[in-house]
N, CA, C and O atoms as a Tripos MOL2 file, in Angstrom:
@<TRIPOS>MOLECULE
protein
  260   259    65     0     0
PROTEIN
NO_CHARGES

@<TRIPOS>ATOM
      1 N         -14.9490   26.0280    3.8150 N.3       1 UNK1
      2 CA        -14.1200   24.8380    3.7150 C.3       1 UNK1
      3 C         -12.6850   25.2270    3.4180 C.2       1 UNK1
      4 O         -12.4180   26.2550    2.7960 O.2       1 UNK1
      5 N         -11.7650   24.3850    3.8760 N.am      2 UNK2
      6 CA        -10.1210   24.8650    3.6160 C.3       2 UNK2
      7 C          -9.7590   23.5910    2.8120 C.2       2 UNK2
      8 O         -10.4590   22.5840    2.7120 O.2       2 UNK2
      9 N          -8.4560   23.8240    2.2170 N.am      3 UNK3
     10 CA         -8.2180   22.8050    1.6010 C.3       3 UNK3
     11 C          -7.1410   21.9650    2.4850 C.2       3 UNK3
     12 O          -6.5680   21.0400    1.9090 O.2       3 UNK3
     13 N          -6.9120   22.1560    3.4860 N.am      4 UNK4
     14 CA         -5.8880   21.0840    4.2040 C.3       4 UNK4
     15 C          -6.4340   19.4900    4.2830 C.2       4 UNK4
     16 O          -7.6400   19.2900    4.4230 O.2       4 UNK4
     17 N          -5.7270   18.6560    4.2110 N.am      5 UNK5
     18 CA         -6.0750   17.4430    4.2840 C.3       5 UNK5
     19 C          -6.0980   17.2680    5.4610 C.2       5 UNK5
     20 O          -5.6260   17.8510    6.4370 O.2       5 UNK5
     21 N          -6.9960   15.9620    5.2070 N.am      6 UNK6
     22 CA         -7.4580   15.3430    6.4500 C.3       6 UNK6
     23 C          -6.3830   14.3330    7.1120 C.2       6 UNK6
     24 O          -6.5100   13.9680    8.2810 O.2       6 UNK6
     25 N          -5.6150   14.0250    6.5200 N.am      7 UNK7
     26 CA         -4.4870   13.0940    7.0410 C.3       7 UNK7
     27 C          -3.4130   13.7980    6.4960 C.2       7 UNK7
     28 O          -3.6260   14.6710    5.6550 O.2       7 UNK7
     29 N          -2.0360   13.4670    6.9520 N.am      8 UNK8
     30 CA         -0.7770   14.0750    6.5540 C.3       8 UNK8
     31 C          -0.1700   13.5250    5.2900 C.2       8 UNK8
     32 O          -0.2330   12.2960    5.2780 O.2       8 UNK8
     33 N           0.2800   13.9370    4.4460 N.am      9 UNK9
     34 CA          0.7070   13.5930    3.6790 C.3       9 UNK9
     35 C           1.9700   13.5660    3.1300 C.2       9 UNK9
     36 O           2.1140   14.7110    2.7010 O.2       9 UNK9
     37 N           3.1710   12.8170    2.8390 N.am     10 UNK10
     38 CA          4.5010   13.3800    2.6320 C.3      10 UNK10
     39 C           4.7020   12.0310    1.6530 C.2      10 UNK10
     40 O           3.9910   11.0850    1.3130 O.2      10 UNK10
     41 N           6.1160   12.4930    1.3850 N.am     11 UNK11
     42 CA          6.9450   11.6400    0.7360 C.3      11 UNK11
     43 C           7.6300   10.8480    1.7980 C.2      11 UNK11
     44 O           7.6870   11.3410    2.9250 O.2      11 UNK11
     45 N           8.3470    9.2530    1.4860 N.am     12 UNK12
     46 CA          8.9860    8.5060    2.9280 C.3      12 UNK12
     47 C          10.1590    8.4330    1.9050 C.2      12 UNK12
     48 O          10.2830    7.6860    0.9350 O.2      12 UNK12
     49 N          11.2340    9.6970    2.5190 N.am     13 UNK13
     50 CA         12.6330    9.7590    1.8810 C.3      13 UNK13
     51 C          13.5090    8.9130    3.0020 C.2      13 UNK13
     52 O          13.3180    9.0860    4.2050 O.2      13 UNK13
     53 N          14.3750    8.0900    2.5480 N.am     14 UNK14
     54 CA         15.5440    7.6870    3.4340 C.3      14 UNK14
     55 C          14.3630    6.9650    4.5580 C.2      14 UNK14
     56 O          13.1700    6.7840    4.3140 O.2      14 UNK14
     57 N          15.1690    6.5930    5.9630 N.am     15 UNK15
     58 CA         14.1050    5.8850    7.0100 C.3      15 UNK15
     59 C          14.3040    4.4660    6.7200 C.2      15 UNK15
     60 O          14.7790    3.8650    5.7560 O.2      15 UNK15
     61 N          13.7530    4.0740    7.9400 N.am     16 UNK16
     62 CA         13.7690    2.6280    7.6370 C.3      16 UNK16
     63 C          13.1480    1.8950    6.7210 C.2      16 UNK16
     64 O          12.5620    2.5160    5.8350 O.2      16 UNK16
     65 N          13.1280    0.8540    6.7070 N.am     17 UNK17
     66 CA         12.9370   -0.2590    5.4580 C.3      17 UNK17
     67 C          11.4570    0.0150    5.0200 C.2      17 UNK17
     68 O          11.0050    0.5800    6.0160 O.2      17 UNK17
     69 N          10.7750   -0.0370    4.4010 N.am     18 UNK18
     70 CA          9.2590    0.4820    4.3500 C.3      18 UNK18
     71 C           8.9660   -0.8930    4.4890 C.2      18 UNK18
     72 O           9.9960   -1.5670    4.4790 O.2      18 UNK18
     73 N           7.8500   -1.5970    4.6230 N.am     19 UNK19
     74 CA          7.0200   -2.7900    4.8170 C.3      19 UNK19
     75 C           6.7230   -3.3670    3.7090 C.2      19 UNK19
     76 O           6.8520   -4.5890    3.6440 O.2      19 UNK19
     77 N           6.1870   -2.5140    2.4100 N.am     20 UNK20
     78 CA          6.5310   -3.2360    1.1340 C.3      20 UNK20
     79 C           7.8390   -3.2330    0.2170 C.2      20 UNK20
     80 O           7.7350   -3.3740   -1.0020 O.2      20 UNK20
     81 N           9.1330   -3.0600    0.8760 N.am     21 UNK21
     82 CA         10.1960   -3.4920    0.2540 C.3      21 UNK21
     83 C          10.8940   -4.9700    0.4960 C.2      21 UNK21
     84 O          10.8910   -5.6020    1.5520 O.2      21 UNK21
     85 N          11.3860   -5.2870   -0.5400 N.am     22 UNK22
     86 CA         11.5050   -6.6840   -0.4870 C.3      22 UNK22
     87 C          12.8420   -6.6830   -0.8840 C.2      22 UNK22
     88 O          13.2100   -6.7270   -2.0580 O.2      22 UNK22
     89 N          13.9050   -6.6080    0.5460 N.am     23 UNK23
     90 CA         14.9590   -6.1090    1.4060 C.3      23 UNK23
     91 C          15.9360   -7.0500    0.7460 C.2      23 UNK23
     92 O          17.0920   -6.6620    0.5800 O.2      23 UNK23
     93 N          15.5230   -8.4090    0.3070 N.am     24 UNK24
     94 CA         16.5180   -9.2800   -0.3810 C.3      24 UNK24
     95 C          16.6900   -9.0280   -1.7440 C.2      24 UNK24
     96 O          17.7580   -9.3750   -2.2470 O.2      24 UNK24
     97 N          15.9210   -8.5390   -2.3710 N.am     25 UNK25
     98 CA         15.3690   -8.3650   -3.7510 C.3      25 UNK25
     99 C          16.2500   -6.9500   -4.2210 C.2      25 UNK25
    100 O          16.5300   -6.8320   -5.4130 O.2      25 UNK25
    101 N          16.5950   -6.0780   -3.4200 N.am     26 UNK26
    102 CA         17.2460   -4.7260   -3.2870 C.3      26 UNK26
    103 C          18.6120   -5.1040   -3.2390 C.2      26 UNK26
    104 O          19.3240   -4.7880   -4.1920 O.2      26 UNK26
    105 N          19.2720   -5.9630   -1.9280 N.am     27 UNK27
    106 CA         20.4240   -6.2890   -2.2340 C.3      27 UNK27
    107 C          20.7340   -6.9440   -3.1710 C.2      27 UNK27
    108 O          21.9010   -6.6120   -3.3760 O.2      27 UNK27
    109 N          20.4710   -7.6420   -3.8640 N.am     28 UNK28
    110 CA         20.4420   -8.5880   -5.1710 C.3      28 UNK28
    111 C          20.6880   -7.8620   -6.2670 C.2      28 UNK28
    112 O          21.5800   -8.1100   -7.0780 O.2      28 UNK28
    113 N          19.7730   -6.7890   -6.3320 N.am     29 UNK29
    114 CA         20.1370   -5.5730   -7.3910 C.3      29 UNK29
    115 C          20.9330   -4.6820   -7.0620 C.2      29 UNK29
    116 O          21.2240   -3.9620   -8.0170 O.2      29 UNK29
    117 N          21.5750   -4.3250   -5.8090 N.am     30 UNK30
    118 CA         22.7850   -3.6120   -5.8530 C.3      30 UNK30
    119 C          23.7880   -4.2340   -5.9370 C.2      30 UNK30
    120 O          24.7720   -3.5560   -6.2370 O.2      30 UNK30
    121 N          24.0200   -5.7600   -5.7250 N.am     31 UNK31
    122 CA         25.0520   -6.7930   -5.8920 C.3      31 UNK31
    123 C          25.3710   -6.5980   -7.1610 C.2      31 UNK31
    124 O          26.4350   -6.1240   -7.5590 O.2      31 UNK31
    125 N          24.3230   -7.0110   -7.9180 N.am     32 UNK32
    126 CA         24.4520   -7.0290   -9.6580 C.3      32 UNK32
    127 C          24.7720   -5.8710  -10.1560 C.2      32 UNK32
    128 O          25.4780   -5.9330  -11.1620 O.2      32 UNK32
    129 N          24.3260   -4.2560   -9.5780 N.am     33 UNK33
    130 CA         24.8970   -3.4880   -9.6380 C.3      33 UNK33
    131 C          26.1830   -3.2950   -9.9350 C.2      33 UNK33
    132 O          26.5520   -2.8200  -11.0090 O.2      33 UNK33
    133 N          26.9770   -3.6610   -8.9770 N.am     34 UNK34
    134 CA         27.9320   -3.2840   -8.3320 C.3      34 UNK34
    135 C          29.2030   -4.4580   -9.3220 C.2      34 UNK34
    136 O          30.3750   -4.2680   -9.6460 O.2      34 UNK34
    137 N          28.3690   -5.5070   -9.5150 N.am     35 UNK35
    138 CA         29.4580   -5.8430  -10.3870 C.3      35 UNK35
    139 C          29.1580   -6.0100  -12.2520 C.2      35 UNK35
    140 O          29.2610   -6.8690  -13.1290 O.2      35 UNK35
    141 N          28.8620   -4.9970  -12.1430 N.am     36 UNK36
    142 CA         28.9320   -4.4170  -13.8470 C.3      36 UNK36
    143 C          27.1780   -4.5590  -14.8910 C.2      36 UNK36
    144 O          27.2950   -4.4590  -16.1120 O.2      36 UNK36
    145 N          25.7300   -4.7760  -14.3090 N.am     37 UNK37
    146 CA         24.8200   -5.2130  -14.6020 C.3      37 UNK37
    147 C          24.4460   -4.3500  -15.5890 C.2      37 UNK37
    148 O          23.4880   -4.7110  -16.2720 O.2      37 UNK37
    149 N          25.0710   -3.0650  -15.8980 N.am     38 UNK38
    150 CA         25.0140   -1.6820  -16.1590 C.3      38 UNK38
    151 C          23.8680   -0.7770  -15.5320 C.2      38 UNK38
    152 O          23.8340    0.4090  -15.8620 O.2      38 UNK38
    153 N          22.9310   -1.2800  -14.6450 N.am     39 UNK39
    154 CA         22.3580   -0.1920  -13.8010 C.3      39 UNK39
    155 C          22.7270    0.1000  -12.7880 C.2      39 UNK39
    156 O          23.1400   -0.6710  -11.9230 O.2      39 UNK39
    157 N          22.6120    1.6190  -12.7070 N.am     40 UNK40
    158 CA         23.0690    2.3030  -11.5650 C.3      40 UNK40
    159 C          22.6190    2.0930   -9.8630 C.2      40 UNK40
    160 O          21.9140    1.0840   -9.8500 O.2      40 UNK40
    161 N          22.7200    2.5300   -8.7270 N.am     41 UNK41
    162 CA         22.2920    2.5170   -7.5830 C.3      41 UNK41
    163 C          21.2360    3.7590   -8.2190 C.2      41 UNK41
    164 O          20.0750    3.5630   -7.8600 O.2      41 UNK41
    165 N          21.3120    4.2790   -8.5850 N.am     42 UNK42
    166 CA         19.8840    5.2940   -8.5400 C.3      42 UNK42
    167 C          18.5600    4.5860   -9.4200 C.2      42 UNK42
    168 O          17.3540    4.6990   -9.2010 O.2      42 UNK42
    169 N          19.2490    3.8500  -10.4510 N.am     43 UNK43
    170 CA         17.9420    2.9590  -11.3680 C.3      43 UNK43
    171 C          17.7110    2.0440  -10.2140 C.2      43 UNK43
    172 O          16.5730    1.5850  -10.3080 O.2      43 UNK43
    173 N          18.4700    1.4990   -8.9350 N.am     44 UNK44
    174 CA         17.8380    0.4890   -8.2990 C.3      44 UNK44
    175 C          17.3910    1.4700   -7.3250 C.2      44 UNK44
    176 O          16.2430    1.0610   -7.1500 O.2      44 UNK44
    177 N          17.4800    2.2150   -6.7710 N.am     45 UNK45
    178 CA         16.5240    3.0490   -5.8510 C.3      45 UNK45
    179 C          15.3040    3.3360   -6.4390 C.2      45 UNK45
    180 O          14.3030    2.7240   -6.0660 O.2      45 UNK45
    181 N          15.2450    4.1560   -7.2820 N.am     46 UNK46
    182 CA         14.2400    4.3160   -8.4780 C.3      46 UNK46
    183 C          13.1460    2.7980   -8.5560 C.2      46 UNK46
    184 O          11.9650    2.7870   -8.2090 O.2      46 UNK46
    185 N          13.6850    1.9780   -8.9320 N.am     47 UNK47
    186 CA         13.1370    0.6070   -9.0660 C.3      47 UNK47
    187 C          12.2540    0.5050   -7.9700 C.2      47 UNK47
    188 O          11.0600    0.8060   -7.9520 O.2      47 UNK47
    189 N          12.8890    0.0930   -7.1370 N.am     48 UNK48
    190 CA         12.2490    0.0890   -5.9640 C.3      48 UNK48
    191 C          11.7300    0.9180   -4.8650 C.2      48 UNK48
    192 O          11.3100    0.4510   -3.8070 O.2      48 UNK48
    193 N          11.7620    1.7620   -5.0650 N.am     49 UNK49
    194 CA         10.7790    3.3280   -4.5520 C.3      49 UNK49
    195 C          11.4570    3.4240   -3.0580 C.2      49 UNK49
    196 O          10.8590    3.4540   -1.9820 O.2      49 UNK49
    197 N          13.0440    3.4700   -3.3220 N.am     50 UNK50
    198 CA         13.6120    3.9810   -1.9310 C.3      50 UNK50
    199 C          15.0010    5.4140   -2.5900 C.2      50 UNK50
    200 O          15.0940    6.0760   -3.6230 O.2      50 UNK50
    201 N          15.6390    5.3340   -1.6030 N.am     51 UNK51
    202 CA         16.3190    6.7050   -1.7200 C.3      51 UNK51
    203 C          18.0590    5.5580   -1.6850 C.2      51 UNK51
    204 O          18.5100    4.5150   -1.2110 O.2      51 UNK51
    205 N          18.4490    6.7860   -2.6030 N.am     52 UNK52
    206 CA         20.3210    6.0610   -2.3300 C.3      52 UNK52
    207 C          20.8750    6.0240   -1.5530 C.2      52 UNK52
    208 O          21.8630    5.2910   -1.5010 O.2      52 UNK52
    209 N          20.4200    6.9620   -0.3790 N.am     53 UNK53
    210 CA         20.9600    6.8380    0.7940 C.3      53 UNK53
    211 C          20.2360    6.1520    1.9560 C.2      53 UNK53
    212 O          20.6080    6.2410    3.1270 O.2      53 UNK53
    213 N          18.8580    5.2600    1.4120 N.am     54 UNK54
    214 CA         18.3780    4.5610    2.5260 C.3      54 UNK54
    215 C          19.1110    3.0880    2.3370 C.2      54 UNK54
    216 O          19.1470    2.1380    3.1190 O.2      54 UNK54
    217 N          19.8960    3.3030    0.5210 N.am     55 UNK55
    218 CA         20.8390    2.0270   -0.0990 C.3      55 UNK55
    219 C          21.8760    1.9650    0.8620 C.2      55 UNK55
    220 O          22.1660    0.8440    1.2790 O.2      55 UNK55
    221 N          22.4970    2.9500    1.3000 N.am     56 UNK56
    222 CA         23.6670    3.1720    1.4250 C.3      56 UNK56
    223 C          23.3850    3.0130    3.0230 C.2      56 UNK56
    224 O          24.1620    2.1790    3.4880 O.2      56 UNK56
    225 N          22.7480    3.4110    3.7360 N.am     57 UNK57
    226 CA         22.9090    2.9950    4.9670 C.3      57 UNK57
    227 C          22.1590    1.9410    5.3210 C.2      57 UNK57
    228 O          22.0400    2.0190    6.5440 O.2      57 UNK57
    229 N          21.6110    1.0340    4.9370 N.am     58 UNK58
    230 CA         21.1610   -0.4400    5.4450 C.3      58 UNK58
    231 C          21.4350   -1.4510    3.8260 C.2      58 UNK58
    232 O          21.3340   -2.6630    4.0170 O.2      58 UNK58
    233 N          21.6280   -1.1960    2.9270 N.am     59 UNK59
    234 CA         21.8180   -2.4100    2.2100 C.3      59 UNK59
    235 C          23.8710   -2.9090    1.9050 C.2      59 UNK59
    236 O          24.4840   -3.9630    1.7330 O.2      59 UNK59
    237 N          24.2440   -1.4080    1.9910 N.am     60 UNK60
    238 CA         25.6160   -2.1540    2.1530 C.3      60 UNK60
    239 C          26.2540   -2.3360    3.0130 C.2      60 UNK60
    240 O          27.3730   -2.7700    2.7390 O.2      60 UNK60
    241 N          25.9270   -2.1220    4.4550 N.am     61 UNK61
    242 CA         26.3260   -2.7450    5.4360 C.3      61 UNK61
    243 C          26.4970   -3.8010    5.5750 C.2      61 UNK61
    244 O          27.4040   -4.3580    6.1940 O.2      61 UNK61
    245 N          25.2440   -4.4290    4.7530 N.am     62 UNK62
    246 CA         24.7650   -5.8970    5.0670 C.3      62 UNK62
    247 C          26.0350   -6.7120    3.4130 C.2      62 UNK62
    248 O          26.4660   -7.8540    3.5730 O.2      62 UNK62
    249 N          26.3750   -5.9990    2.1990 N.am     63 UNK63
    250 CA         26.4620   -6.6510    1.8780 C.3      63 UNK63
    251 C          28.7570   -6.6120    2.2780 C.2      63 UNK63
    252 O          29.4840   -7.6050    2.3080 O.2      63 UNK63
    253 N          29.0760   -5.5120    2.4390 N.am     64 UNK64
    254 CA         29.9730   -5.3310    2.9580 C.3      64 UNK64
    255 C          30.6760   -6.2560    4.3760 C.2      64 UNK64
    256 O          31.7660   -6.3050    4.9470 O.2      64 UNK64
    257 N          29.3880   -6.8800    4.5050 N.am     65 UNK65
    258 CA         29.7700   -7.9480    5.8640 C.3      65 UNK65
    259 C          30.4010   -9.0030    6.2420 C.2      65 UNK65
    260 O          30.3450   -9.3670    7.4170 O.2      65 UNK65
@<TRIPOS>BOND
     1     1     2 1
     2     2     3 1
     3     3     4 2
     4     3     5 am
     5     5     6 1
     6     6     7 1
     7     7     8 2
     8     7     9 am
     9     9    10 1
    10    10    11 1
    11    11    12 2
    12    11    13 am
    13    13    14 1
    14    14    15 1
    15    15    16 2
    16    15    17 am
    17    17    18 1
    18    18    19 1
    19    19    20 2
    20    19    21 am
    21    21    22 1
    22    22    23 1
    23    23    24 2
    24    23    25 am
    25    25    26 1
    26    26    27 1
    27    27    28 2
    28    27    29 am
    29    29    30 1
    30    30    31 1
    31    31    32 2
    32    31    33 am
    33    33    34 1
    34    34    35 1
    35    35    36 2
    36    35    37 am
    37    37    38 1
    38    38    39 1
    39    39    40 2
    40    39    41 am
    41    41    42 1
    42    42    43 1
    43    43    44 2
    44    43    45 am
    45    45    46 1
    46    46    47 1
    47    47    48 2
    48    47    49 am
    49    49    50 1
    50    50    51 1
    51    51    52 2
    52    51    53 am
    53    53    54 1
    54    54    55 1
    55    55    56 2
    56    55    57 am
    57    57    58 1
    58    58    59 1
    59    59    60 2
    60    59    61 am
    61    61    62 1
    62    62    63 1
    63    63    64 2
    64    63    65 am
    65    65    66 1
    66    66    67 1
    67    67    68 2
    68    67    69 am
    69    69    70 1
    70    70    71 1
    71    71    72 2
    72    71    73 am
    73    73    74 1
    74    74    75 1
    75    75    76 2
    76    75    77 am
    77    77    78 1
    78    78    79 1
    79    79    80 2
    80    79    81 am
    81    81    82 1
    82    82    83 1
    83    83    84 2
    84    83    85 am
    85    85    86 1
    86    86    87 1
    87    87    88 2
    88    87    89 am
    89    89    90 1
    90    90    91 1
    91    91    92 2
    92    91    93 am
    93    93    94 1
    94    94    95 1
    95    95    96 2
    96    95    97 am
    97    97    98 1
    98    98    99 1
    99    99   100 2
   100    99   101 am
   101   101   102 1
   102   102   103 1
   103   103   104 2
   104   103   105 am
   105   105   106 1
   106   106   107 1
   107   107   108 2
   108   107   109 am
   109   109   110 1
   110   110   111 1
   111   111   112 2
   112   111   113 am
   113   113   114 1
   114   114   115 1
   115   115   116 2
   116   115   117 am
   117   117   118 1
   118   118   119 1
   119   119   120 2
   120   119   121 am
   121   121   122 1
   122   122   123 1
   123   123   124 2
   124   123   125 am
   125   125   126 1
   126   126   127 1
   127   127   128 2
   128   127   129 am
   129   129   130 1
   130   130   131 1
   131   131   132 2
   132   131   133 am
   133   133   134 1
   134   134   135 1
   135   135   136 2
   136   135   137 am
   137   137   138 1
   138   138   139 1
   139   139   140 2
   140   139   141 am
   141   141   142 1
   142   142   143 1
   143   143   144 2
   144   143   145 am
   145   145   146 1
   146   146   147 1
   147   147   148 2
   148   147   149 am
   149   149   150 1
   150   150   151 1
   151   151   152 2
   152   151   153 am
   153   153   154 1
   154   154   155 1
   155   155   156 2
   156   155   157 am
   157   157   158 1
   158   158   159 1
   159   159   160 2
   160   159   161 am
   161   161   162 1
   162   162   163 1
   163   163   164 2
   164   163   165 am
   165   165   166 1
   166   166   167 1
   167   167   168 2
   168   167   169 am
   169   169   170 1
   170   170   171 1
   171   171   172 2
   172   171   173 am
   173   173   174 1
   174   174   175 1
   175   175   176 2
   176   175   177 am
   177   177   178 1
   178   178   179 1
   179   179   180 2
   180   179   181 am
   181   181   182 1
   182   182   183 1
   183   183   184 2
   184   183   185 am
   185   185   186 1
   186   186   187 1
   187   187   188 2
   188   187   189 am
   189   189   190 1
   190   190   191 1
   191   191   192 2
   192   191   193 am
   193   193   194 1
   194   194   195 1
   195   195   196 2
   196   195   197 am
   197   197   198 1
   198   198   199 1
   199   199   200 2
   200   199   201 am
   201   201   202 1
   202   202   203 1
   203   203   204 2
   204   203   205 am
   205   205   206 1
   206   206   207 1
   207   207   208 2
   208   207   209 am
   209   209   210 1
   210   210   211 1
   211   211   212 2
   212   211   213 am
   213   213   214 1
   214   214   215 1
   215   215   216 2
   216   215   217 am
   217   217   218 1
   218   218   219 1
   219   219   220 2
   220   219   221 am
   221   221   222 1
   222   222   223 1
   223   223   224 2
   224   223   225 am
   225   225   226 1
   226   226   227 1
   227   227   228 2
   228   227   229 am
   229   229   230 1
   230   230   231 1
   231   231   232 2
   232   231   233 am
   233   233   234 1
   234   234   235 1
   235   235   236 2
   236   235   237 am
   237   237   238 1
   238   238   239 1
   239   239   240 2
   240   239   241 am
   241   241   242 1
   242   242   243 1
   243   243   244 2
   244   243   245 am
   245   245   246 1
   246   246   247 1
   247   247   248 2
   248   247   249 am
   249   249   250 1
   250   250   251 1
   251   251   252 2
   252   251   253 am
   253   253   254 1
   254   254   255 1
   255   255   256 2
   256   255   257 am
   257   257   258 1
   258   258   259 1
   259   259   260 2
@<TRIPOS>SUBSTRUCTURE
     1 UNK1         2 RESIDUE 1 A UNK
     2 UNK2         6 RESIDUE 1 A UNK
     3 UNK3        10 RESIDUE 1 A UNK
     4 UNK4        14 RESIDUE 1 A UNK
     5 UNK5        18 RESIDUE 1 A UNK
     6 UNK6        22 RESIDUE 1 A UNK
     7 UNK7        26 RESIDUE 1 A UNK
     8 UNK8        30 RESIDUE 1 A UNK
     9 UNK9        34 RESIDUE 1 A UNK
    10 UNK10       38 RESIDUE 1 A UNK
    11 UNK11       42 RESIDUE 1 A UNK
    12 UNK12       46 RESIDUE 1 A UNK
    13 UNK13       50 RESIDUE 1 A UNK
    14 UNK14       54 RESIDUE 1 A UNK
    15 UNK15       58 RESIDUE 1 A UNK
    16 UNK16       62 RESIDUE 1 A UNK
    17 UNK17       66 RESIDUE 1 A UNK
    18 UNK18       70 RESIDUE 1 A UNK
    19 UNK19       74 RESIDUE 1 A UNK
    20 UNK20       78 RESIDUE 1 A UNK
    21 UNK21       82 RESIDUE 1 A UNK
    22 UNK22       86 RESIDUE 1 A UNK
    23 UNK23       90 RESIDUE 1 A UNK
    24 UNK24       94 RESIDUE 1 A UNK
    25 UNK25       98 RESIDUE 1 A UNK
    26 UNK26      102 RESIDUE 1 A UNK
    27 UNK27      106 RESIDUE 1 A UNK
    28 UNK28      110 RESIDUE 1 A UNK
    29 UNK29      114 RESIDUE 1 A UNK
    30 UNK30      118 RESIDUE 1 A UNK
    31 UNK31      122 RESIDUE 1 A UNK
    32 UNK32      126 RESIDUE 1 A UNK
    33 UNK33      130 RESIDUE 1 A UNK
    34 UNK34      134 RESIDUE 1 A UNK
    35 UNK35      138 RESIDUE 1 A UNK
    36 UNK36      142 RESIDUE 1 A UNK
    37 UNK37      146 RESIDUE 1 A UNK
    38 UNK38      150 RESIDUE 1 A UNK
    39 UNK39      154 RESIDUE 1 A UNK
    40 UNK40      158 RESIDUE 1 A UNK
    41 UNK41      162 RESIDUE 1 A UNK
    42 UNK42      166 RESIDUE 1 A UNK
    43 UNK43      170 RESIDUE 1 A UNK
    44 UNK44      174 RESIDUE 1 A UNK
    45 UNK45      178 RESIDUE 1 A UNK
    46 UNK46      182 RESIDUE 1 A UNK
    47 UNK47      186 RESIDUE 1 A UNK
    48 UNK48      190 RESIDUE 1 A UNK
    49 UNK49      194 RESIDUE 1 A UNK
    50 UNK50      198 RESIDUE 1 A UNK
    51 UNK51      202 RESIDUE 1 A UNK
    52 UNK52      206 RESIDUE 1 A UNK
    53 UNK53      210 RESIDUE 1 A UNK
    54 UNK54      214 RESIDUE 1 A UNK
    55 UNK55      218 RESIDUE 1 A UNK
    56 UNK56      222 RESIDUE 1 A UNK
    57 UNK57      226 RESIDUE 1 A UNK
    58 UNK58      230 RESIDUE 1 A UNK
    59 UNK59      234 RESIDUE 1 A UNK
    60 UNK60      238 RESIDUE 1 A UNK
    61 UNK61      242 RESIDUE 1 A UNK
    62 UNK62      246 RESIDUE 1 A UNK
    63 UNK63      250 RESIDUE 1 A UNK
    64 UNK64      254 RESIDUE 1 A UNK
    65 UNK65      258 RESIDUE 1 A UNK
């Protein structure tokens, strides 16, 4: 027997939106972020189990708009 798994396994760094993120709920917390809430973009990445740079390329586009 080997130990490789039977399915692949990784981390989902950066990439598109995952299916359980709740895309309004993210901008909302980088809004509040952003104007003094005292948490960081990394406590809201963190929060919500995405990367700062999946923040940075689809949530402030949208709020920058």
């Amino acid at each position: 027997m080997s130990d490789i798994p039977q399915q692949r396994q990784y981390n989902r760094l950066g990439g598109r939106p995952g299916l359980g993120v709740d895309f309004r709920a993210v901008c909302d917390a980088v809004l509040q972020a952003r104007n003094g809430s005292g948490e960081t973009i990394t406590d809201v990445a963190t929060r919500f189990g995405v990367s700062r740079g999946w923040i940075y390329k689809w949530v402030y586009p949208v709020l920058n708009a």
